[in-house]
C-alpha positions in Angstrom: -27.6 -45.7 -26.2 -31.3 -46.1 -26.6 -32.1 -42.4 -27.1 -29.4 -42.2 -30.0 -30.8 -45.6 -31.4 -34.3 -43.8 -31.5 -33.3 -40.9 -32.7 -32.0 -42.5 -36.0 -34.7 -44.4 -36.0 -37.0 -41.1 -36.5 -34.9 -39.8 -38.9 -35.4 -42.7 -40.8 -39.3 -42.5 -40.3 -39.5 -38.8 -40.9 -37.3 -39.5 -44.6 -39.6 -42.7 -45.1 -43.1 -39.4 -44.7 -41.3 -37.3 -47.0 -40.9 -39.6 -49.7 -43.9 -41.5 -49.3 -45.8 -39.1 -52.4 -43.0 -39.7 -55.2 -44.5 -43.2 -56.1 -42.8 -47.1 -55.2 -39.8 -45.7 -57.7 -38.3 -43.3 -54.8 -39.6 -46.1 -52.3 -36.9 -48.5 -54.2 -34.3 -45.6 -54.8 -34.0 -44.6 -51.1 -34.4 -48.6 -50.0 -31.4 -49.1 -52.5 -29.4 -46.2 -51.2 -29.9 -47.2 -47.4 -28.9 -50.5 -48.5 -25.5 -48.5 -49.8 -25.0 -47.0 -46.4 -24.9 -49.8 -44.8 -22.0 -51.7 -46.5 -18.9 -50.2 -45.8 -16.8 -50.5 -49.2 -14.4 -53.0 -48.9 -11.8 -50.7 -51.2 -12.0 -47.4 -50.0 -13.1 -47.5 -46.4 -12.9 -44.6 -44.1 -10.7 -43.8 -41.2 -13.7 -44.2 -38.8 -14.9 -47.1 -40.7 -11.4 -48.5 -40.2 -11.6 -47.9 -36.7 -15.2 -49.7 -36.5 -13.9 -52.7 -38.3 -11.1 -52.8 -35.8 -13.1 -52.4 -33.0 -15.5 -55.8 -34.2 -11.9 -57.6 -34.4 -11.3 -56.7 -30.5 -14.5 -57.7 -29.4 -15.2 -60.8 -31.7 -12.4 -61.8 -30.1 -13.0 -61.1 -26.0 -16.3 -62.9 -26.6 -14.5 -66.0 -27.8 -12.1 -65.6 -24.8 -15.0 -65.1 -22.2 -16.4 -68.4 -23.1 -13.9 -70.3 -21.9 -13.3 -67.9 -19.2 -17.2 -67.5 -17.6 -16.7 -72.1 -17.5 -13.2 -71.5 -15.3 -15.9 -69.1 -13.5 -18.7 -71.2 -13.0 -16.4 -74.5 -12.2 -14.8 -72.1 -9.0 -17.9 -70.7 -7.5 -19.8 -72.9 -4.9 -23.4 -70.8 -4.7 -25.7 -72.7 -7.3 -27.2 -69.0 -8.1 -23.8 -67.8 -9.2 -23.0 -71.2 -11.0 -26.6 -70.8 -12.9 -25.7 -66.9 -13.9 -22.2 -68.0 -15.4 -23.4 -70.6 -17.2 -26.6 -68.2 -19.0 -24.7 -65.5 -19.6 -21.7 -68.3 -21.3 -24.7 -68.9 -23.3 -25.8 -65.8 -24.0 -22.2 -64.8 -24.9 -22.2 -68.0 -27.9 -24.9 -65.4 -29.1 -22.8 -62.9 -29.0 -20.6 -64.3 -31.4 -22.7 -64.9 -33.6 -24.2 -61.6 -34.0 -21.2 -60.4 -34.1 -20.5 -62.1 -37.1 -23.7 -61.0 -38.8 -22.5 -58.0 -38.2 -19.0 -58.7 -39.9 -21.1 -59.7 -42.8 -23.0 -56.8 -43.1 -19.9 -54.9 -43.9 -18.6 -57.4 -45.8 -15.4 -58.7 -44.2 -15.0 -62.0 -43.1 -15.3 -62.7 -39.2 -11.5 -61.9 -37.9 -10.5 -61.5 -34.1 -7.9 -59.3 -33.1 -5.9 -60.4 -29.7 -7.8 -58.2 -27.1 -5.1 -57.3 -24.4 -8.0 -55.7 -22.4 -9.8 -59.0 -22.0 -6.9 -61.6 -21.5 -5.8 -59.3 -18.7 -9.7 -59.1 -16.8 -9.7 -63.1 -17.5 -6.3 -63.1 -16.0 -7.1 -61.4 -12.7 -10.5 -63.8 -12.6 -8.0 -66.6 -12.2 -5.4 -64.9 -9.7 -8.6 -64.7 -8.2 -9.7 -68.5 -7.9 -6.5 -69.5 -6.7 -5.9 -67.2 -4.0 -9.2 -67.6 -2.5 -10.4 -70.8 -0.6 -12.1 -72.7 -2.5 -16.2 -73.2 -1.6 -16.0 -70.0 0.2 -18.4 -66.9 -0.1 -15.1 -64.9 -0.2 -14.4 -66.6 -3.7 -18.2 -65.9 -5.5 -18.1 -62.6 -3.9 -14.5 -61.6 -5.3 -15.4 -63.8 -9.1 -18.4 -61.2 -8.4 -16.2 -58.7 -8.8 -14.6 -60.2 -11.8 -17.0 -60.9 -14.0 -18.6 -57.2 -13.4 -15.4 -55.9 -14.6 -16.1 -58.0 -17.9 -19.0 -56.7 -18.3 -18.5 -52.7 -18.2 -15.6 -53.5 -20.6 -18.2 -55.1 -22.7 -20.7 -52.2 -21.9 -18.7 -49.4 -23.2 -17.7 -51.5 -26.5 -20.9 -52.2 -27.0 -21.8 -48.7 -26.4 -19.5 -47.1 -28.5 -19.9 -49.5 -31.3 -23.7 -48.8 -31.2 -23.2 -44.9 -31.5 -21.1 -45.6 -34.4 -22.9 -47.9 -36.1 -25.7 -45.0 -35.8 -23.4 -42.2 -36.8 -22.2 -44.1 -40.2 -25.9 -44.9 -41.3 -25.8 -48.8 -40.6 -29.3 -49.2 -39.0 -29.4 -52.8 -39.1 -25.8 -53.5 -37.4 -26.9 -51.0 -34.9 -30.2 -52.6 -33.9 -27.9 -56.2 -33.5 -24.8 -54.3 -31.6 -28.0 -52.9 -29.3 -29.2 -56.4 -28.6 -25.9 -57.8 -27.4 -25.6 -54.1 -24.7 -28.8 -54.8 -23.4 -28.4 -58.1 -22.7 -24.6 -57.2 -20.9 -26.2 -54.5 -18.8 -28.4 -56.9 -17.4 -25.9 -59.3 -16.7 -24.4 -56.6 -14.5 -27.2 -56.2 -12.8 -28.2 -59.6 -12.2 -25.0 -60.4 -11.0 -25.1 -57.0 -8.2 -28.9 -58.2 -7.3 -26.6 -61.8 -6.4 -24.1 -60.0 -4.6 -26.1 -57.5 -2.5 -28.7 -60.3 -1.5 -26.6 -62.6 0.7 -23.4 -63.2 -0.9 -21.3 -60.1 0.6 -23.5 -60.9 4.1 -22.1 -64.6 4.2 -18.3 -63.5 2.8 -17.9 -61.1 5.6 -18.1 -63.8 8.3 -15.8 -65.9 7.3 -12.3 -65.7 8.8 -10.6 -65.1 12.1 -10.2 -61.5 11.8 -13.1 -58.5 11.9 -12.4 -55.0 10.9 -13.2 -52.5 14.3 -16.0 -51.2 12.2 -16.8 -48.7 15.2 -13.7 -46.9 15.1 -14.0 -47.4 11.6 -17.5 -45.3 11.3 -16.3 -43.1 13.8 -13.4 -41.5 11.6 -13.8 -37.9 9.3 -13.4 -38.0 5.8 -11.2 -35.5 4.5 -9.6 -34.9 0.9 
């Protein structure tokens, strides 16, 4: 996503040379004609500029439904660690919203969410989850783990795409916010694997009567 982001980025530097010895008249012309690219006309928009404005609906309105969802999260787990990455990344996800809706200005439509059937079924299994696991157990964090990470590579690939669009129509600014919001999601992911692989997994694995024969279970072939 980066390389794309930069790529515009020195298109935008290498028009900004070329133009640089026709005087602070072209300066305003091409400022005023960016400025053009970057609203989508609210009258005559196209297909993928449909699709765009579509896609802002879905995700406006997963973020709003992950708020409440990441405090059922935070409420279930027991580790403090876990508890303390819920509740930044609920906070980085009010953000979210809003930048969202800077975005939604941009292309001048008013902020709209569209029911995302994506994200009420991921916060869905996230509560299967808390109430089929003991509660206060490793199992629990470790399997919410699993949840939330689920959330996030939804959000990753939205993000994602929306970026590359954003790029591909000419809308610099909405790109560089979009951006924002994916980096902050992939590490989010990552902080939340770095909790898992540390001692969470470890501790879930001993809990229970029963242990897989993991010698027999090393032992075995793989075939396809």
């Amino acid at each position: 996503m980066k390389s794309g982001t930069s790529s515009k980025n020195n298109r935008a530097a290498a028009s900004g040379k070329a133009s640089g010895s026709s005087g602070t008249s072209s300066d305003s012309q091409i400022t005023g004609q960016q400025a053009d690219k970057e609203a989508i006309s609210s009258t005559s928009p196209s297909y993928l500029q449909k699709f765009f404005t579509d896609q802002l609906k879905d995700i406006y309105y997963a973020e709003k439904a992950l708020l409440n969802g990441l405090e059922e999260m935070k409420s279930a787990v027991s580790t403090e660690e876990l508890q303390d990455a819920f509740e930044t990344h609920r906070q980085q996800t009010e953000r979210h919203v809003k930048r969202l809706e800077q975005v939604f200005r941009l292309i001048k439509q008013e902020p709209e969410a569209k029911p995302c059937a994506a994200m009420d079924g991921l916060l869905k299994e996230a509560r299967n989850i808390i109430s089929e696991t003991e509660e206060g157990s490793f199992t629990r964090d470790a399997a919410l783990i699993i949840a939330a990470q689920k959330v996030e590579h939804y959000e990753i690939a939205t993000y994602g795409g929306l970026v590359q669009l954003a790029v591909t129509m000419d809308m610099r600014r909405a790109a560089d916010i979009l951006d924002k919001t994916l980096q902050e999601e992939e590490d989010t992911d990552q902080q939340l694997t770095h909790i898992a692989e540390s001692y969470i997994n470890i501790e879930a694995e001993h809990e229970g009567g029963y242990s897989w024969d993991k010698q027999a279970i090393g032992a075995g072939s793989v075939t396809l």
